[in-house]
C-alpha positions as CSV (number, residue, x, y, z in Angstrom):
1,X,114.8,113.3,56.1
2,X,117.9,115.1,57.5
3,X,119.5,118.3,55.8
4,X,122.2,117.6,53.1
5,X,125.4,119.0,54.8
6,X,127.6,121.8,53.1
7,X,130.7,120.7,51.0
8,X,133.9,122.2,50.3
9,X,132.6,123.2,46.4
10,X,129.0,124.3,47.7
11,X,130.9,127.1,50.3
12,X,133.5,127.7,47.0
13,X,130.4,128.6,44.8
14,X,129.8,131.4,46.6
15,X,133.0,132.6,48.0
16,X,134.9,135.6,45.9
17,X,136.9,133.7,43.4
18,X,140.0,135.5,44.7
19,X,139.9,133.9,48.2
20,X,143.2,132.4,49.9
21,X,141.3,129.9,51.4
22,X,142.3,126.6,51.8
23,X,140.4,123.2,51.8
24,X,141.0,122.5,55.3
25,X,140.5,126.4,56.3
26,X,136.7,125.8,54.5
27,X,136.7,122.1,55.4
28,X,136.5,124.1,59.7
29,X,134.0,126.7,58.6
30,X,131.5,123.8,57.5
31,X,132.5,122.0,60.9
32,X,132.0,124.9,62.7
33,X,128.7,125.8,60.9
34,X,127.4,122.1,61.3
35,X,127.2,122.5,64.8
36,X,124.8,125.6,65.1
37,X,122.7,124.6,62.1
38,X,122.6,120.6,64.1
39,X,121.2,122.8,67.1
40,X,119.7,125.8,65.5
41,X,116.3,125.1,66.9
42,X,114.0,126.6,65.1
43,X,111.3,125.0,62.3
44,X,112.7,125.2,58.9
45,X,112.6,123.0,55.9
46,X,115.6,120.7,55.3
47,X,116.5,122.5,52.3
48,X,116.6,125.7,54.1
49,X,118.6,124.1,56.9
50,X,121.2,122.9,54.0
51,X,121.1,126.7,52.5
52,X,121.8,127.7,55.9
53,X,124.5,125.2,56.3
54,X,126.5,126.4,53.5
55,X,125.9,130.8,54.0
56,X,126.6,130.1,57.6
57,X,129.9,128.1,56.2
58,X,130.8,130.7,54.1
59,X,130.3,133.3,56.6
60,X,132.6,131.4,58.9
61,X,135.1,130.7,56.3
62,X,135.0,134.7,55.8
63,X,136.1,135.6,59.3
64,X,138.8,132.8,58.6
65,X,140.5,134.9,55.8
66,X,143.2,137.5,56.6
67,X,141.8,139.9,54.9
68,X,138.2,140.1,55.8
69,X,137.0,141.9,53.1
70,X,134.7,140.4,50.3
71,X,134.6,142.3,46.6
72,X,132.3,141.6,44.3
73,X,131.6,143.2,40.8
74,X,128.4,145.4,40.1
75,X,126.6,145.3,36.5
76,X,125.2,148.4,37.3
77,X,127.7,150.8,38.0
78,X,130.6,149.5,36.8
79,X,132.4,149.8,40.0
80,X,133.5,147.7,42.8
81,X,131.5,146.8,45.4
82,X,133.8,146.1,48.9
83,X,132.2,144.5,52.5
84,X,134.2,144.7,55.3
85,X,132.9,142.3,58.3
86,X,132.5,144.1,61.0
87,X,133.5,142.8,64.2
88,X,131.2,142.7,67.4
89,X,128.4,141.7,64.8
90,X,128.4,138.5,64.6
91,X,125.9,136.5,62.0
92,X,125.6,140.3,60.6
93,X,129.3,140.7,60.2
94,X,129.2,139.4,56.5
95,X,127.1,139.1,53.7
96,X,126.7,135.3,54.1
97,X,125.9,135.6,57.7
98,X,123.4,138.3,56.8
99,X,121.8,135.8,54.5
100,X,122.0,132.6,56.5
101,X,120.3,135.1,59.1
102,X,117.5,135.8,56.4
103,X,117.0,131.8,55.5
104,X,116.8,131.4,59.4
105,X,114.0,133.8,59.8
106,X,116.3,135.7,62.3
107,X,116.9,132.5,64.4
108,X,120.8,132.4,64.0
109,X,120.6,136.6,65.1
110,X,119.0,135.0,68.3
111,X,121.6,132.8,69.0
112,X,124.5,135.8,69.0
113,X,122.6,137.6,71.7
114,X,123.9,137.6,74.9
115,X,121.9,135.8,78.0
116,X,121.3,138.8,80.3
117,X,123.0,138.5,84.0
118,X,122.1,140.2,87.2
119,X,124.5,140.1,90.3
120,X,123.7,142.0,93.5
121,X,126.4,143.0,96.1
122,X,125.1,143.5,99.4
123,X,125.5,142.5,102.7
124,X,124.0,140.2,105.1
125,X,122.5,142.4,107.7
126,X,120.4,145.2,106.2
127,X,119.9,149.0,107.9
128,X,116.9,150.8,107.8
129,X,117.5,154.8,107.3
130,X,114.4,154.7,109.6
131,X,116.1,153.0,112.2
132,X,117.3,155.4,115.4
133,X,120.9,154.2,117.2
């Protein structure tokens, strides 16, 4: 049995009911997300793949939004609660891409990493400093 995909009122449930976001705009996000959680790679339930699906949707959907910042209200304190995404972070950049992260095990943090590249510049006839001229 495959994962249930992400819809438009699944990524809505858990976006701040103030967003600007439009149908298309979340209709990309789950796009987008489909094709990391289709090639995620890792060994996870199919529910935790469609839980995945629709943080990693909402996450997307986050960076869409102009304003890239996600209130919520606190119970405790009475205050407001803001979360800016953070740029250069990737799946950590929001709350949902912290929790998609967390459902993952840490397998979507693996797949922000960047592959690790070595050039060399040298020439093609080498000098020994032991070498006398």
């Amino acid at each position: 049995m495959a994962y249930t995909p992400a819809e438009i009122a699944d990524v809505r449930g858990i976006l701040p009911t103030e967003t600007t976001l439009t149908d298309d705009q979340i209709t990309a996000a789950i796009a987008a997300a489909k094709c990391i959680v289709d090639n995620i790679g890792c060994d996870l339930s199919d529910e935790c793949l469609t839980q995945i699906h629709i943080y990693l949707s909402a996450h997307f959907a986050a960076v869409t939004e102009n304003t890239l910042s996600l209130s919520s209200e606190t119970d405790c304190c009475g205050g407001k609660v803001t979360y800016g995404f953070k740029f250069g972070e990737g799946v950590k950049g929001t709350p949902f891409g912290q929790m998609a992260n967390t459902l993952s095990g840490g397998c979507l943090a693996e797949l922000d990493k960047q592959p690790v590249g070595m050039f060399s510049i040298g020439s093609t006839g080498s000098v020994s400093p032991f070498e006398a001229n």
